[in-house]
N, C-alpha and C positions, 0 to 999 in steps of 0.2 A: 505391724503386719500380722494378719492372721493366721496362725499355723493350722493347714489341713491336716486332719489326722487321717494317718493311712496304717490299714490295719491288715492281716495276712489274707488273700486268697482261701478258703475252706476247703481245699484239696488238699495247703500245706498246713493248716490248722489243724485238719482231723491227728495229726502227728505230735499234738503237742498238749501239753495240760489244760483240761476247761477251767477257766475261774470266772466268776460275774460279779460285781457291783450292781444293785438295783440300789437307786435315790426315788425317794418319793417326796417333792418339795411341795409344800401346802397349799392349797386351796387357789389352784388359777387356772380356770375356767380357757377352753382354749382359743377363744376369741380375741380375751388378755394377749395370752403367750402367741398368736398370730399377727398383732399390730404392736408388739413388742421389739424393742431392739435385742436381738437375738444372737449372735455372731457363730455362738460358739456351738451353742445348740443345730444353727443353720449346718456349722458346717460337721456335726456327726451324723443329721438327717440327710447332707449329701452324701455320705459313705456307707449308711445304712438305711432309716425309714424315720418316715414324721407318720402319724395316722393321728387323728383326730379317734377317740376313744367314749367310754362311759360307765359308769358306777351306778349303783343303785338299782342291781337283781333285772327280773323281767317285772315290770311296772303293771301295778292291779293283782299281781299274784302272789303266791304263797311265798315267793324268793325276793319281794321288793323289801330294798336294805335301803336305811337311811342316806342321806349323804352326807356322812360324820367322820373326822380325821379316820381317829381307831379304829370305827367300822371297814371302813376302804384298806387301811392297811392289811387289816388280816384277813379282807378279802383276798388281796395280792400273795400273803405268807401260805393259805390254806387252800388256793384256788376252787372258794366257798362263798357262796352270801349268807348273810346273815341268818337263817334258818337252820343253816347246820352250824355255825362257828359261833355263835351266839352270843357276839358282841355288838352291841345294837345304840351302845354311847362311848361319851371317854373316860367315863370310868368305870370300864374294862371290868365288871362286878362279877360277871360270870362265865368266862371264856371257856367252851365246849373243847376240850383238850383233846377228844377222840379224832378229832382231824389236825392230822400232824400240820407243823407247817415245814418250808423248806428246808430251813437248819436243821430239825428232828429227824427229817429223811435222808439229809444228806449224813448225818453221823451215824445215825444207824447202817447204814450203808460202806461208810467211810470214815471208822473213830478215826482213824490221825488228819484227816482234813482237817484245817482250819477256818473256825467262822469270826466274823466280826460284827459288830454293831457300831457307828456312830451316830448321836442323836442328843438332839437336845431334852427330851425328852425319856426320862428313866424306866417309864413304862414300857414303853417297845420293846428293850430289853426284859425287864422281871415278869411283867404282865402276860405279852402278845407273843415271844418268845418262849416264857414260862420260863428263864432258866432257874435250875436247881429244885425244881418244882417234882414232887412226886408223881404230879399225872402229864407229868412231861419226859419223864424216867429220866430225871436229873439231868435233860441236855444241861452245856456248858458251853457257852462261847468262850470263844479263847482271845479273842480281842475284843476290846470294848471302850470307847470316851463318852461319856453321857453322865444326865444327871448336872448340867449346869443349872438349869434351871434352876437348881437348891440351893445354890450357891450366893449367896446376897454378901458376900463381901466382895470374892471376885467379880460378880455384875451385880452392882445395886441396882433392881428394879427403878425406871420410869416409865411414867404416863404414857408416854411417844413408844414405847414397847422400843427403846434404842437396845435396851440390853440385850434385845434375841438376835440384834444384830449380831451383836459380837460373838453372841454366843453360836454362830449360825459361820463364823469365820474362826473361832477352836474347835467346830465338829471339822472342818475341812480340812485344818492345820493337821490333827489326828489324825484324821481320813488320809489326807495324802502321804503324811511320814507313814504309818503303818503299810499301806498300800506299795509301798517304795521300796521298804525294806522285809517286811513279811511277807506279803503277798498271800494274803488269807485266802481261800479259796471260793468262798460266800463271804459278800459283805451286805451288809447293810447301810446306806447313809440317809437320816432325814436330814429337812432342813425347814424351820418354822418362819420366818419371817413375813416369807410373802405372805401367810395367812394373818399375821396380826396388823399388816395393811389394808389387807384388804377387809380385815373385821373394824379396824379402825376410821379408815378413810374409805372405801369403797371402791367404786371404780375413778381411779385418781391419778395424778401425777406420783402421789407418792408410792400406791401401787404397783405402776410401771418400772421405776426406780428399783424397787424392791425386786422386782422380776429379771432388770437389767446384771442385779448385782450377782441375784441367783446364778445369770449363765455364766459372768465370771470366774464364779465357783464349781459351776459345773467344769466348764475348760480346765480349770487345775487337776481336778479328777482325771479326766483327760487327760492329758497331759503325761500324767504319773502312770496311767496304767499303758501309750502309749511306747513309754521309756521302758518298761516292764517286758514288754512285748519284741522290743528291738534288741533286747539284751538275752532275753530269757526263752524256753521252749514252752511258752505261753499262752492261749488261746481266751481273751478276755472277751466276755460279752459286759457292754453297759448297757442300760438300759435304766433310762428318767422317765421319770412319771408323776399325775398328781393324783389325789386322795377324793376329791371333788370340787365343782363350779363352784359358781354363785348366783345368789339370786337374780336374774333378769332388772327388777326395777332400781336397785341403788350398787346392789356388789356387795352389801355389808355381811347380807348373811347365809346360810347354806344350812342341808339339814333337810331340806324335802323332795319333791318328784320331778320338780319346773323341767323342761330341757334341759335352761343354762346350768341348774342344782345338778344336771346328770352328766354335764357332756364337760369331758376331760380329751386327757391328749397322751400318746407312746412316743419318745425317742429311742431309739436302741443305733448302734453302730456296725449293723449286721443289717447286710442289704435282702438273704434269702425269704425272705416273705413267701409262704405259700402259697394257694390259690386263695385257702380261707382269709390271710390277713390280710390278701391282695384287695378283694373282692366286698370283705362286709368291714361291719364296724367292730372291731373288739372292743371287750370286755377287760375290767382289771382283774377278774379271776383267769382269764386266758396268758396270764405270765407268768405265773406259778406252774403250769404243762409247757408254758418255754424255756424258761429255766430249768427247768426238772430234764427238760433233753439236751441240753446244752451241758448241762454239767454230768451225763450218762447216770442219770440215776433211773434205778428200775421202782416203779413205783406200784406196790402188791395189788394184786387186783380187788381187793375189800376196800382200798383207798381210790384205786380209779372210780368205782361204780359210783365215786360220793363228788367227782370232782367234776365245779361246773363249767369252767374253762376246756378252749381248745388250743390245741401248741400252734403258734403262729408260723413256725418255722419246723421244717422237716415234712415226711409223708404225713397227707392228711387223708380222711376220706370223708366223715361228713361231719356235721354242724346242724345247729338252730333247731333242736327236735320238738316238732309240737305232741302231747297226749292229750285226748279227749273223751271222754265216755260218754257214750250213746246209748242210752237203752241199757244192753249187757254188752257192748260190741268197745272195743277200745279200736281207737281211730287213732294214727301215727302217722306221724312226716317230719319229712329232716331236710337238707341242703347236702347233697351230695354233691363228692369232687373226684370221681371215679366211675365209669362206666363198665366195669366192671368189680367182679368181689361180690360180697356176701354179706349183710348185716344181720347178726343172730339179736332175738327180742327175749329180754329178758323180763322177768317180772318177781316182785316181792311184795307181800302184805304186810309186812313189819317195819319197822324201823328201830332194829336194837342195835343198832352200828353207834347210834347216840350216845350208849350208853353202856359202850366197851363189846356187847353181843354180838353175836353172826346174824346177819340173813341170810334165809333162805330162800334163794330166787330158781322160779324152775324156768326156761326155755321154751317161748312161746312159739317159736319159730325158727325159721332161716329165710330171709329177703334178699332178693339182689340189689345191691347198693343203687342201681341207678334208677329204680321201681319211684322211690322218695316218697314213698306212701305205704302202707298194710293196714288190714283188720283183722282184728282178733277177738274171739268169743272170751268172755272174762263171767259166764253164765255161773261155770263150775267153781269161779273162786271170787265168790261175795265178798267183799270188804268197802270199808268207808275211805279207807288211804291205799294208793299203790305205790311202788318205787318202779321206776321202767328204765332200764338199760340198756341200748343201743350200742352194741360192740362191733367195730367195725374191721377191719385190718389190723391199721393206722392209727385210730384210736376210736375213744367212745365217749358217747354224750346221756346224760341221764336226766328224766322230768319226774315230777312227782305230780300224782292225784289226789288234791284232797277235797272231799266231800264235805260239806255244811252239814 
């Protein structure tokens, strides 16, 4: 019989500690995970939200990001594509550390929080995390299982990729006893397998399989932080996800623009959806601005002006900003979700925020939010590149111009 998970009311939540797990389980495209046997998934998208989702920047422009494990995660950690976080493969050669990810802002914010990491994979931790890294100002997770992968006595490598199985059932095992007994306050959980089915076999039975065993896995997560919640003055968000599709013609491979290479999928156990996650498709940079309010972190405004995500949940006021230049005239629009307020137009010719610097953005205006369009003369400030920030209430959305 399958246990429904029932989680607190947010009237008596606001009362009690924020904690989150985010899982990013690999590479399954959400048409997979829709004609999948599901159970357990089904039922935290009846207590909160299923959205069908997508990866891979705004397509044709200066933000289109591959559709690559690493790259997608640290879109999620940095609520960035690839043009600012600038990991662009998996091996992670040169990761733009001036955009913090969540772990960095939550300890800065909150040194005795606790974070965690489980994964099969060691880099998410050293790498994408950076811990102990200088241009990461020495975060530290304080929990951590990962790094099986190195391990060729505990799982000897075969052919059939069986070993990541296992190795995919010690992240959970660590996952859930830590979760039980610590109750870290950021977690981390990947999980690999589904992706080396579906790089193996493609769109398959063994695939599905793979997928099936995944939500298993997910319900124990479940499960644990449930027990967590009923004992404890606890306020858990989960929230699953995946990194990217797969190809359209066979499933085997991923890595470019196609639809199926973009379109992913959000579980969370939190029904408040705003009008934005109600209404469009998010993005995996838009759970890094959910996370980030769900666990009350204040995030400095030199980091918001850089973040391309919108928070799914909480006051929102707009989304989706187009810039264009014309002549000398900059042409703006967005997706408002307020008819009234104020959106103030920011603008900057620089981009040293890359590279630890300040910009200096002056204030092009002030618009009323529901207008969802401005022009502005950009005569007196010539440049090849702009930065444009759109501050709203609620929050803010930002595009970049860059000229050939």
């Amino acid at each position: 019989m399958l246990l429904t998970l029932v989680f607190l009311a947010p009237a008596v939540a606001q009362t009690r500690t924020p904690k989150t797990v985010f899982v990013i389980v690999d590479g399954i495209p959400a048409d997979v995970l829709e004609k999948a046997n599901t159970p357990h998934l089904d039922s935290l998208s009846r207590v909160g939200f299923y959205k069908q989702a997508y990866v891979g920047g705004q397509k044709g422009t200066y933000s289109q990001t591959p559709t690559i494990s690493a790259v997608g995660y640290n879109s999620l950690l940095t609520g960035t594509w690839v043009n600012k976080h600038n990991v662009w493969d998996n091996d992670i050669k040169d990761p733009n550390y001036q955009y913090p990810t969540l772990f960095r802002l939550l300890k800065s914010q909150y040194p005795d929080r606790k974070t965690a990491v489980f994964s099969s994979w060691l880099d998410n931790r050293t790498k994408l995390v950076g811990e102990g890294l200088p241009q990461t100002g020495n975060v530290r997770v304080d929990f951590h299982a990962d790094g099986y992968e190195l391990d060729t006595v505990a799982f000897p490598h075969d052919r059939e990729k069986a070993y990541m199985s296992r190795i995919d059932d010690r992240v959970v095992d660590e996952a859930v006893a830590c979760l039980s007994k610590q109750a870290p306050d950021l977690s981390w959980v990947y999980l690999e397998y589904t992706d080396d089915m579906g790089h193996r076999y493609g769109d398959s039975p063994q695939m599905y399989a793979a997928v099936e065993k995944m939500d298993a896995q997910v319900g124990r997560l479940s499960r644990a932080l449930q027990q967590r919640q009923q004992q404890f003055a606890e306020d858990w968000l989960l929230v699953i996800t995946t990194d990217h599709g797969r190809d359209a013609k066979t499933g085997h491979n991923h890595g470019g623009q196609s639809d199926r290479e973009r379109q992913t999928w959000i579980v969370a156990n939190k029904p408040d959806l705003n009008a934005y996650g109600k209404q469009h498709l998010p993005g995996i940079v838009d759970l890094m601005p959910t996370i980030a309010r769900h666990m009350l972190l204040r995030i400095p405004a030199e980091v918001e002006r850089e973040i391309d995500g919108v928070p799914l949940t909480g006051p929102v006021s707009l989304a989706q900003p187009q810039a264009k230049l014309q002549g000398k005239n900059l042409h703006l629009s967005w997706k408002s979700f307020s008819q009234t307020g104020r959106v103030k137009v920011w603008v900057s010719t620089t981009n040293a925020f890359e590279t630890g610097g300040t910009d200096r953005y002056q204030l092009l205006g002030k618009v009323p939010l529901g207008q969802e369009q401005a022009v502005f003369s950009l005569e007196k400030r010539p440049s090849s590149f702009y930065k444009i920030w759109l501050q709203g209430p609620a929050n803010s959305v930002n595009r970049w111009i860059v000229l050939k």
